[in-house]
ZAMARGU-4260 file (C-alpha; in steps of 0.2 Angstrom, whole numbers, plus 5000, padded with zeros to 4 digits):
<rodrens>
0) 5654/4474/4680 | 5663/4459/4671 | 5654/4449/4657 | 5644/4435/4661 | 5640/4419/4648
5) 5623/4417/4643 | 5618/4402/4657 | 5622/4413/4670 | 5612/4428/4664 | 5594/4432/4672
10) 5585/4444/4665 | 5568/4445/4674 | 5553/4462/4676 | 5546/4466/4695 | 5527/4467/4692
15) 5514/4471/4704 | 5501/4484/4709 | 5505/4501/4714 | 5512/4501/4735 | 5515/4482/4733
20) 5533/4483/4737 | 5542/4482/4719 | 5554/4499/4720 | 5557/4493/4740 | 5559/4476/4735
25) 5575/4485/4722 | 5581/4492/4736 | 5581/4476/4745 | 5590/4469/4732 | 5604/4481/4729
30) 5605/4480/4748 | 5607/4462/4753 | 5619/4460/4736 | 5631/4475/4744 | 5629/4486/4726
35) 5624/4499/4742 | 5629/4501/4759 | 5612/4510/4762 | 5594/4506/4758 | 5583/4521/4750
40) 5565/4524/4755 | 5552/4529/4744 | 5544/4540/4755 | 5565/4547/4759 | 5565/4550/4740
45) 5580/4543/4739 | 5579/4524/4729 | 5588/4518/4716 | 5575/4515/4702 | 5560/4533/4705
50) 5571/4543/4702 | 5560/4553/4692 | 5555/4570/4696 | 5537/4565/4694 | 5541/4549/4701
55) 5549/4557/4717 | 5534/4569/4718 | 5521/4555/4719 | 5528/4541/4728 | 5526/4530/4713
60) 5536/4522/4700 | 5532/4528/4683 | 5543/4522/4670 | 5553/4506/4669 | 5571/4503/4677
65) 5582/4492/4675 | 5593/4488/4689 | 5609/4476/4685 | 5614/4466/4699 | 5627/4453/4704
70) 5625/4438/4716 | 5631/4421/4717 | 5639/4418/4700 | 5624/4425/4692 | 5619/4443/4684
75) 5603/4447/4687 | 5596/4463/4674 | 5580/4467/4685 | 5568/4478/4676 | 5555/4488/4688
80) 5541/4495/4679 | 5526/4504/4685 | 5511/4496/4691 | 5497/4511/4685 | 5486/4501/4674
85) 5485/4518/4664 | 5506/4513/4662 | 5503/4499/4655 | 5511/4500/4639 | 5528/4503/4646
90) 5525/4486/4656 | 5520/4477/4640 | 5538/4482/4633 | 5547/4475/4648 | 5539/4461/4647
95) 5541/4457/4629 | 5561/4456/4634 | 5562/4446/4647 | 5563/4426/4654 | 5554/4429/4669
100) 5544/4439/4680 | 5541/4442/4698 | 5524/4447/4704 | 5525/4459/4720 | 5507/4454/4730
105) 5504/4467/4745 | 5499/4451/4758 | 5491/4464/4767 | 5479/4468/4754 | 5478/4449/4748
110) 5473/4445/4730 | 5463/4459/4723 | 5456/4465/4705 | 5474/4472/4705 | 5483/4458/4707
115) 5472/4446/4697 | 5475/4459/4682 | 5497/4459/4684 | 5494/4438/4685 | 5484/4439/4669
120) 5496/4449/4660 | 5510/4435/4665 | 5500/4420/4660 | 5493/4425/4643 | 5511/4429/4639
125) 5517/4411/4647 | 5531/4420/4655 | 5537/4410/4671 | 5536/4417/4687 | 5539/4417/4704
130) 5526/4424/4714 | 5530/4436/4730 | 5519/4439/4744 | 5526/4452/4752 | 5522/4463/4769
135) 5520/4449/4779 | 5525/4457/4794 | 5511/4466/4792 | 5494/4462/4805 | 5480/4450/4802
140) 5487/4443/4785 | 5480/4425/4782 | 5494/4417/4772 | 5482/4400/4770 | 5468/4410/4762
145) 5480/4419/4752 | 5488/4404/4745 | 5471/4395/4743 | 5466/4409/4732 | 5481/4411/4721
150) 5480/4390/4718 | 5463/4392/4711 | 5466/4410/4700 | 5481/4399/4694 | 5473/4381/4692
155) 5484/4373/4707 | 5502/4380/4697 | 5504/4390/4713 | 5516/4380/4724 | 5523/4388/4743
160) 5543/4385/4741 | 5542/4395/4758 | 5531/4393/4772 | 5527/4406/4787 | 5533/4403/4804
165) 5521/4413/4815 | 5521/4415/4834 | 5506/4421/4841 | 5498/4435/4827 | 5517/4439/4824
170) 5527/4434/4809 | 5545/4429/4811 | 5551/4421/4797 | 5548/4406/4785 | 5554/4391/4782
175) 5561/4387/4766 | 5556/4369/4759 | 5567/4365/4747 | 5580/4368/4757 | 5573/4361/4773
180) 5578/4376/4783 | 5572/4389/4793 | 5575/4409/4793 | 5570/4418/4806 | 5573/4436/4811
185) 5580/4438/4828 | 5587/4455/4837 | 5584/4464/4819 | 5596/4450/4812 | 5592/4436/4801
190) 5597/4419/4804 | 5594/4401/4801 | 5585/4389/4816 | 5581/4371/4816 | 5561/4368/4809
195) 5550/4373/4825 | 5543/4354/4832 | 5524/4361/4829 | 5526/4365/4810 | 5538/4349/4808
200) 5521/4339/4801 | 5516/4354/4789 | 5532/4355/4782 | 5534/4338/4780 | 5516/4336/4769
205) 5519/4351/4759 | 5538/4345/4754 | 5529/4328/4749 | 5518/4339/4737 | 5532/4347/4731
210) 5544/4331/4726 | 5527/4323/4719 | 5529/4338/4708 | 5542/4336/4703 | 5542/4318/4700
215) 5527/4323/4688 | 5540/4333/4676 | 5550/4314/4671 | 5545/4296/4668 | 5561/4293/4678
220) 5559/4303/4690 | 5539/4296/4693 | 5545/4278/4694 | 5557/4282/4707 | 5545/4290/4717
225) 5533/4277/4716 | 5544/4264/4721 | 5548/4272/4735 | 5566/4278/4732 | 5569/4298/4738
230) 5576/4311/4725 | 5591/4320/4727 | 5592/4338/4731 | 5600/4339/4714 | 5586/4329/4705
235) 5573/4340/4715 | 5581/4357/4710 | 5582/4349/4691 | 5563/4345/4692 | 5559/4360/4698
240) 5566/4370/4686 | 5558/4360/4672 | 5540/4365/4679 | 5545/4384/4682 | 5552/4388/4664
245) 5536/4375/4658 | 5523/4385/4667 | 5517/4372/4676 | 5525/4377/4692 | 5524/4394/4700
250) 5532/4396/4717 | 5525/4409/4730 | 5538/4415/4740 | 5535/4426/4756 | 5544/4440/4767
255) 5547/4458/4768 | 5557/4469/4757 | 5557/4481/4770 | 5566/4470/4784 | 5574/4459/4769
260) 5567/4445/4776 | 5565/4432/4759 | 5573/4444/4749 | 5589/4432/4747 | 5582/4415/4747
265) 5571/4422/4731 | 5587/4429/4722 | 5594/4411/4724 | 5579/4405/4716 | 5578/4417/4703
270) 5596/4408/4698 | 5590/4391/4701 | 5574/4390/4694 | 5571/4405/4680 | 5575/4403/4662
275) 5595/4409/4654 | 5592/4417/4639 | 5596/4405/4628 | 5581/4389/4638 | 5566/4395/4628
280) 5563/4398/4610 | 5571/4408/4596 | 5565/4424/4593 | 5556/4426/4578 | 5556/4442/4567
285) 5554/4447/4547 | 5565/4450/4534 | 5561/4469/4529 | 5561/4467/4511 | 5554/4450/4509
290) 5541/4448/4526 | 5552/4430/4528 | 5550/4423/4546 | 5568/4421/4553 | 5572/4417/4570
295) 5589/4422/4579 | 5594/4409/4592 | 5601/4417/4608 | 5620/4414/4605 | 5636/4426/4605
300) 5643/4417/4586 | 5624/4422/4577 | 5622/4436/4567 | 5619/4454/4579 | 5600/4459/4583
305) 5593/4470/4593 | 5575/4476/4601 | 5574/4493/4609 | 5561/4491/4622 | 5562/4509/4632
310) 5569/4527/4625 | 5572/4541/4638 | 5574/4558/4630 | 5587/4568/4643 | 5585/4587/4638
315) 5607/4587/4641 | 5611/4569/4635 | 5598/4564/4621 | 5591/4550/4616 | 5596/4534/4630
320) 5589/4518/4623 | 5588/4501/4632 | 5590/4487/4623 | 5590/4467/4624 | 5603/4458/4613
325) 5595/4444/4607 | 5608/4435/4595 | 5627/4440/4592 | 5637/4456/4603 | 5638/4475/4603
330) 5654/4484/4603 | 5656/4502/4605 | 5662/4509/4587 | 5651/4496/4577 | 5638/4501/4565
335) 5623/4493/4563 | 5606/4495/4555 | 5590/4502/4562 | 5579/4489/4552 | 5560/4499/4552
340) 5569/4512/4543 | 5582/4505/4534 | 5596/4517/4542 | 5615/4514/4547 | 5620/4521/4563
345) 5638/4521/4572 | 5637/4517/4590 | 5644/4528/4601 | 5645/4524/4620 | 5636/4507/4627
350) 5632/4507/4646 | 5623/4499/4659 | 5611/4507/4666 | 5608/4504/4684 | 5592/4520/4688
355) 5600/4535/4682 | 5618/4527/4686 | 5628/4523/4673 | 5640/4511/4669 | 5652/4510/4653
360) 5655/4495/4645 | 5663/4492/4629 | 5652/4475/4623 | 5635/4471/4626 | 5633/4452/4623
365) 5619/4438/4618 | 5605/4437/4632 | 5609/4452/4642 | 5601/4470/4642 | 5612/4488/4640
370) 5609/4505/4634 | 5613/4515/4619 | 5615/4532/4620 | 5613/4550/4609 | 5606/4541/4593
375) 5590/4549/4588 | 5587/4537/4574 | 5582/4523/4590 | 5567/4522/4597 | 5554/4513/4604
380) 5551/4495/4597 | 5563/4497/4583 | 5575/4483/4578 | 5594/4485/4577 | 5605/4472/4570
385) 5618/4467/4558 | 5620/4477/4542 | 5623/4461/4530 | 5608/4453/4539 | 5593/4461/4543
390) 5580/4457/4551 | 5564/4465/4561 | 5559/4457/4576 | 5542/4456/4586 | 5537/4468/4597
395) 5521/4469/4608 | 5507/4481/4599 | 5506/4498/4604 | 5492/4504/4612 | 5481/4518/4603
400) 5477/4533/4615 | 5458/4529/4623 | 5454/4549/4630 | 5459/4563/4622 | 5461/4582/4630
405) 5465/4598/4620 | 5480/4609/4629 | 5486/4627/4628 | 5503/4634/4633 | 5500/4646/4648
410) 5515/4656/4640 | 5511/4662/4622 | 5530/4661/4620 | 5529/4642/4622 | 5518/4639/4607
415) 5535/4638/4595 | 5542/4626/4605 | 5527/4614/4609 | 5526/4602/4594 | 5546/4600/4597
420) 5545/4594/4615 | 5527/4584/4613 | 5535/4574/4600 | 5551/4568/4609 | 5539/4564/4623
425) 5531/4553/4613 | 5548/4544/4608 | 5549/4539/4626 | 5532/4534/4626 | 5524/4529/4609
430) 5507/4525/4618 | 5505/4545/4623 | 5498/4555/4606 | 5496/4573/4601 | 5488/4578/4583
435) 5482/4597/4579 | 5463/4599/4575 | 5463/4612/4562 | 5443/4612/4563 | 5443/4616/4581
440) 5457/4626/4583 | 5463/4614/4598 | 5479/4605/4601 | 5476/4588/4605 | 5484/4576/4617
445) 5480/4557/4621 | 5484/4544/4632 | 5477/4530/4641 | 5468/4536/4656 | 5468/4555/4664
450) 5484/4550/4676 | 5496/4544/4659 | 5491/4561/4650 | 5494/4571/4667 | 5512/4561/4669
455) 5515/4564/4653 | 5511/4587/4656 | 5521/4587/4671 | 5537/4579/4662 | 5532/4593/4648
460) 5533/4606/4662 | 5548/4597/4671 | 5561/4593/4655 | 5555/4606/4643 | 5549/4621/4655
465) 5532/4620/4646 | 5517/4624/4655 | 5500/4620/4649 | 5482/4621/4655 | 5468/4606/4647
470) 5454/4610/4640 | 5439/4600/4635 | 5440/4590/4617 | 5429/4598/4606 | 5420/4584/4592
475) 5421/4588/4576 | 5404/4589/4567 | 5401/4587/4548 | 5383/4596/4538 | 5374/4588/4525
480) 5358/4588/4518 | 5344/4575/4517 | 5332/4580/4503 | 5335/4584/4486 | 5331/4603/4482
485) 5334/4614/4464 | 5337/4632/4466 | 5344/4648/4458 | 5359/4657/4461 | 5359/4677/4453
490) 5374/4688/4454 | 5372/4704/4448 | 5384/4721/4452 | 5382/4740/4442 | 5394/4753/4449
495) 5400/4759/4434 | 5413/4753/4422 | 5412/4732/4418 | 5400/4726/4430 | 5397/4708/4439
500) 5386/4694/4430 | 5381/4676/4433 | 5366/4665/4434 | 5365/4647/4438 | 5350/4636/4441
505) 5358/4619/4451 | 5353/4604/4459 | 5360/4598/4473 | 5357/4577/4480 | 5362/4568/4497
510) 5377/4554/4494 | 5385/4545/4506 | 5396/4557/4515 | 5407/4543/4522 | 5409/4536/4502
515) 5411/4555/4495 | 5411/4574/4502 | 5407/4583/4487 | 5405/4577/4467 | 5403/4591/4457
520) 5394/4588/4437 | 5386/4598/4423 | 5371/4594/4413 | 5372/4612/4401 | 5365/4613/4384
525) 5366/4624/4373 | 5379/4635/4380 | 5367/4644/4394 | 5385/4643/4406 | 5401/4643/4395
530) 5413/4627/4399 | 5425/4640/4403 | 5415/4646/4420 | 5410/4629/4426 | 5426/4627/4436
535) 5423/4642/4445 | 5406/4637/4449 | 5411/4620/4457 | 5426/4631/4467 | 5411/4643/4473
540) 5403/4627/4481 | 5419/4620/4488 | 5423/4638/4497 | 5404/4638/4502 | 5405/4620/4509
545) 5417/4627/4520 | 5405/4634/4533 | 5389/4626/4533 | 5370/4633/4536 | 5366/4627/4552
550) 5381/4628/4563 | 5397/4633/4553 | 5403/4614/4550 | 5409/4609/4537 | 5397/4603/4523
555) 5400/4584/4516 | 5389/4573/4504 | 5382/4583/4495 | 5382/4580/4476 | 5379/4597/4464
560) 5373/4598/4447 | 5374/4613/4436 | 5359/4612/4425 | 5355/4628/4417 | 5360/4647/4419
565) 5365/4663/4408 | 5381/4675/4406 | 5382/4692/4399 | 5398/4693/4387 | 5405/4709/4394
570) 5399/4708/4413 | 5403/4691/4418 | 5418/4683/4425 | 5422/4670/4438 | 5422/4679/4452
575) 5402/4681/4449 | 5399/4661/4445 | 5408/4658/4462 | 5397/4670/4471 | 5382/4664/4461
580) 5385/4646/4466 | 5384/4651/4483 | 5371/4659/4484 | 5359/4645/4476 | 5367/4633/4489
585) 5359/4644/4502 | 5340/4645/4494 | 5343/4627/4490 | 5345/4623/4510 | 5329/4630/4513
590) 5322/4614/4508 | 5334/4602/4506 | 5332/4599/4525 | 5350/4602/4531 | 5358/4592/4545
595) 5371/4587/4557 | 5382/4573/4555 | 5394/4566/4571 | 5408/4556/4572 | 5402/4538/4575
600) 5418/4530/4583 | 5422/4509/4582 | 5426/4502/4597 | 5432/4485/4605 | 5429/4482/4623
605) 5439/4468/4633 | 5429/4462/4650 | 5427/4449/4661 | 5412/4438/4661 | 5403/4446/4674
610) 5400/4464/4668 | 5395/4462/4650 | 5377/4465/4656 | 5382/4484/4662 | 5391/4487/4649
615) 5382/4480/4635 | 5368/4492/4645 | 5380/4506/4645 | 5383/4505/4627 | 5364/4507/4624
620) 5363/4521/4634 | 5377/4530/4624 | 5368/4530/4608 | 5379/4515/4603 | 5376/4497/4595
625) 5384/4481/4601 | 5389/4472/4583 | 5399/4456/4590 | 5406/4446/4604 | 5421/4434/4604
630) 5424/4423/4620 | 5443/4426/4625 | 5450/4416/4638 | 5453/4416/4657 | 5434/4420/4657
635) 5435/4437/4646 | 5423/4442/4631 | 5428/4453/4619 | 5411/4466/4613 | 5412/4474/4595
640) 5404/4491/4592 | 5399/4507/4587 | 5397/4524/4599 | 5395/4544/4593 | 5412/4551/4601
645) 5403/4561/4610 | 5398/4549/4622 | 5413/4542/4625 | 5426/4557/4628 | 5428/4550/4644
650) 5423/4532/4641 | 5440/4527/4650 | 5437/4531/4666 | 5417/4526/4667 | 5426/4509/4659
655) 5437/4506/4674 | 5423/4514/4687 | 5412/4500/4680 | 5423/4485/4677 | 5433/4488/4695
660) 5447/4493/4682 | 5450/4477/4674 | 5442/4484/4657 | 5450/4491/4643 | 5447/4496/4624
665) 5452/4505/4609 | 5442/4515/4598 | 5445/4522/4580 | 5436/4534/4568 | 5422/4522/4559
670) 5412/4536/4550 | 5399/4550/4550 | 5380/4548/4555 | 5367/4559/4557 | 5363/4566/4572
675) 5345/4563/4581 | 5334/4579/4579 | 5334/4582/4598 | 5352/4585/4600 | 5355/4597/4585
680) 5349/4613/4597 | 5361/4609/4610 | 5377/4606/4600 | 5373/4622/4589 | 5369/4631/4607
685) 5387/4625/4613 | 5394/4630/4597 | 5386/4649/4600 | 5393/4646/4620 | 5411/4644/4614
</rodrens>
């Protein structure tokens, strides 16, 4: 593939919901542009972009690809990404790279939560977009509705640059107004006819609304409308452009992928109307040392940086990561600097990656998108750039793992190799987590919904031949007591020889667990307990924090005080002031009122409007507190607060179930809080179950 200056560079993500045409609509693509001879089918398993194991299995795209074309002068880097919500971090990176997007809209299906969720993530990131209603040879699909609904999610930015030409309930083609022509499918061919006669008055209003918008985008351009002059194709296509890369414009385009009916006149107008790399504005980023803004204008003669967007670990290739040059060129041979960890790597071979094909290059230029291949020191949302001038560049924040499972390898044999494979998962995917839970014994995995986490298991199964089986999360419970108590601890041992000797008299106070899990002090006088002992007393407590009286948790907040006590010069030793220590810990519990403290987790909600009553009820039911809301816009509030873990183990899925799976939230570890009396006999009656 030749190299290509930066105006006639396109670099542009294929968004949609899941089955609305995006891996087809790749197909299509490659098709009509003769990079194949021979369309794949998804349900063929034979496409270009899934070609996943996992992907192939479920019919569904589950990683991003990017899919390099040429046509008409232009390249276009196509990135596919999935359209899982539970995916969605790997669609957040691809959209971080590029200049445009296209949304896929099953027409079928019309404008659903779905769709209105993939819009969403377009708008709040003011990427332009062309929108595609595709499977419109589909029955019963009211084009007029749909649009109607579109201009008012989109405040009247929707505009039709294509409009259907139906005969009877059939659809057989559109007519493209800026254009002025008509494509029709005739005999399983496409060709262009003159305007039917009865859509001659449509088309006629609808290219006036478009040329009036136009007009809108220039002083110039209004005053010759309004006196009556008409604009050139030229000036329209100018105009045009202006409002797509502003925003203010957002053509729907229509056809079908699978007859590649639209599929060329929306290439055209991907080169026409979206952003080259260099229209919008510099990318910003930080100097490591110094936290600086810099920005790097998209141009060949700037210093060389970098954004890795995607890694894919290959069990025989390594590390493959896909980058997007934003400023300067990439040659095979060069070294450069991996910025987040001040490291200096040598570039070994840059390709193209077209699905799984690749394609060698020897310079990756300014604007345009490539891979890097076998450097493990890359990885996701890491900067590479030019030694002498470094530089950090934003990134979209990763999102934390929402639902936890633990796992256990089937094979015992696998337990060696687990931790290895889990974490190159995770340089593919940094929103996927695992962490070991000493307490519980259980290895944990987390992800963003049940379907990422189960993705995420079969590729451990599929790369890395390890097999696993999920269990439930277990919580991790702390002790403490409430009440202050004073007790005696008396160890004493005879069995000939030296014998064991300690007494110590001790009080033992509540503190804040969350401030402090243990304070240890001494109020001796006289010398009852020698200074030489006192550490071994404080070590007896520690080891007897351990395992707490009620259930076995760990004992936190408690603050002891040695007061009084007495030795024997020959008998005693530390062994028997640890043992002594614990044992008036136990008679002190038997008033100190001992009790169970859970994990009180922070949360942050992200809804629509219209189910903050449910879930601001749901919280309540879950033990929670709402603390907060901020207004967010597009009609979203954002709800603060505070839940025991245990009520939200599976909060992700009730979440979507209740917000027709347009909620989302993350949640961190806030603190520890007691838990109410009437739960204490289940969760010790679990513990015993286990």
């Amino acid at each position: 593939m030749k190299q290509y200056d930066i105006e006639h560079l396109r670099t542009v993500a294929v968004v949609g919901t899941p089955g609305s045409g995006k891996t087809s609509f790749m197909e299509s693509v490659l098709f009509v542009t003769e990079t194949k001879s021979k369309k794949g089918i998804v349900e063929d398993k034979n496409t270009t972009s899934d070609f996943l194991v996992e992907e192939k299995k479920h019919l569904t795209s589950i990683s991003t690809s990017l899919i390099p074309v040429e046509y008409d002068g232009f390249k276009f880097n196509f990135l596919d990404t999935p359209g899982n919500r539970e995916l969605i971090s790997d669609v957040h990176q691809a959209l971080s790279v590029v200049k445009g997007a296209i949304v896929m809209i099953d027409g079928s299906k019309g404008i659903d939560i779905g769709a209105e969720l993939v819009l969403d993530d377009v708008i709040e990131r003011n990427i332009p977009t062309i929108i595609f209603v595709n499977k419109m040879d589909k029955e019963n699909i009211k084009f007029d509705g749909l649009l109607e609904k579109l201009q008012k999610l989109l405040e009247n930015k929707a505009v039709p640059f294509l409009w259907p030409v139906v005969e009877g309930n059939d659809f057989k083609g559109y007519i493209n107004l800026i254009d002025m022509k008509a494509i029709v499918l005739e005999g399983g061919k496409i060709v262009e006819k003159p305007i039917p006669e009865d859509l001659e008055d449509t088309v006629a209003d609808l290219r006036d609304k478009i040329v009036e918008a136009v007009a809108m985008t220039s002083e110039d351009l209004l005053d010759k409308y309004f006196s009556g002059e008409e604009l050139t194709y030229e000036e329209i296509c100018v105009g045009l452009r202006k409002g797509v890369i502003s925003g203010e414009l957002k053509p729907v385009v229509i056809g079908s992928v699978i007859k590649d009916i639209g599929v060329r006149d929306l290439l055209e107008m991907v080169g026409k109307f979206m952003p080259a790399p260099n229209d919008l504005k510099p990318k910003k980023g930080k100097e490591p040392q110094s936290g600086e803004v810099i920005e790097r204008d998209t141009k060949v003669d700037e210093p060389f940086s970098a954004y890795v967007f995607k890694t894919i670990v290959d069990p025989f290739i390594g590390s493959i990561n896909f980058i997007k040059v934003y400023s300067g060129s990439l040659k095979s041979g060069e070294k450069v600097l991996v910025a987040n960890s001040n490291k200096t790597v040598k570039i070994g071979t840059i390709s193209l990656l077209r699905g799984k094909e690749q394609l060698d290059i020897d310079e990756l230029r300014a604007g345009d998108v490539g891979v890097v291949i076998k450097i493990d020191e890359m990885y996701t949302g890491c900067t590479i750039c030019d030694i002498k001038h470094p530089i950090v560049l934003d990134g979209p924040d990763i999102p934390t793992a929402t639902i936890y499972v633990a796992i256990h390898p089937k094979n015992k044999k696998d337990e060696d190799k687990i931790s290895t494979a889990l974490h190159r998962l995770i340089l593919e995917d940094p929103s996927f987590e695992y962490k070991r839970n000493r307490e519980t014994a259980q290895l944990l995995v987390g992800g963003q919904g049940m379907t990422h986490i189960k993705y995420t298991l079969e590729k451990l199964k599929n790369m890395f031949n390890v097999d696993v089986e999920m269990l439930e999360q277990k919580i991790v419970y702390r002790e403490s007591i409430k009440r202050k108590a004073d007790a005696e601890g008396r160890h004493k041992k005879q069995s000939g020889g030296s014998g064991q000797f300690g007494v110590v008299k001790m009080r033992f106070e509540p503190i804040n667990p969350n401030e402090s899990e243990f304070e240890f002090a001494e109020e001796i006088h006289g010398g009852s307990v020698p200074r030489g002992y006192f550490p071994a007393v404080e070590k007896g407590l520690i080891d007897t924090f351990q395992s707490g009286p009620l259930a076995g948790f760990p004992v936190i907040g408690v603050k002891a005080i040695l007061y009084d006590g007495s030795y024997h010069a020959v008998d005693s030793n530390e062994i028997s002031f640890k043992l002594a220590a614990a044992l008036a810990f136990k008679n002190a519990c038997k008033d100190a009122k001992p009790i169970i403290l859970e994990p009180i987790m922070n949360i942050e909600i992200i809804i629509k409007d219209a189910y903050v009553g449910d879930v601001m009820g749901d919280i309540n039911k879950r033990r929670g507190r709402v603390l907060g809301m901020d207004p967010l816009p597009g009609g979203k509030q954002k709800i603060i607060g505070e839940v025991p873990e245990d009520e939200i183990i599976s909060y992700t899925i009730d979440l979507m179930a209740m917000t027709q799976g347009t909620g989302v939230f993350k949640r961190e570890f806030g603190r520890y809080e007691e838990v109410p009396e009437y739960l204490v006999d289940k969760i010790i009656n679990s513990l015993k179950e286990d």
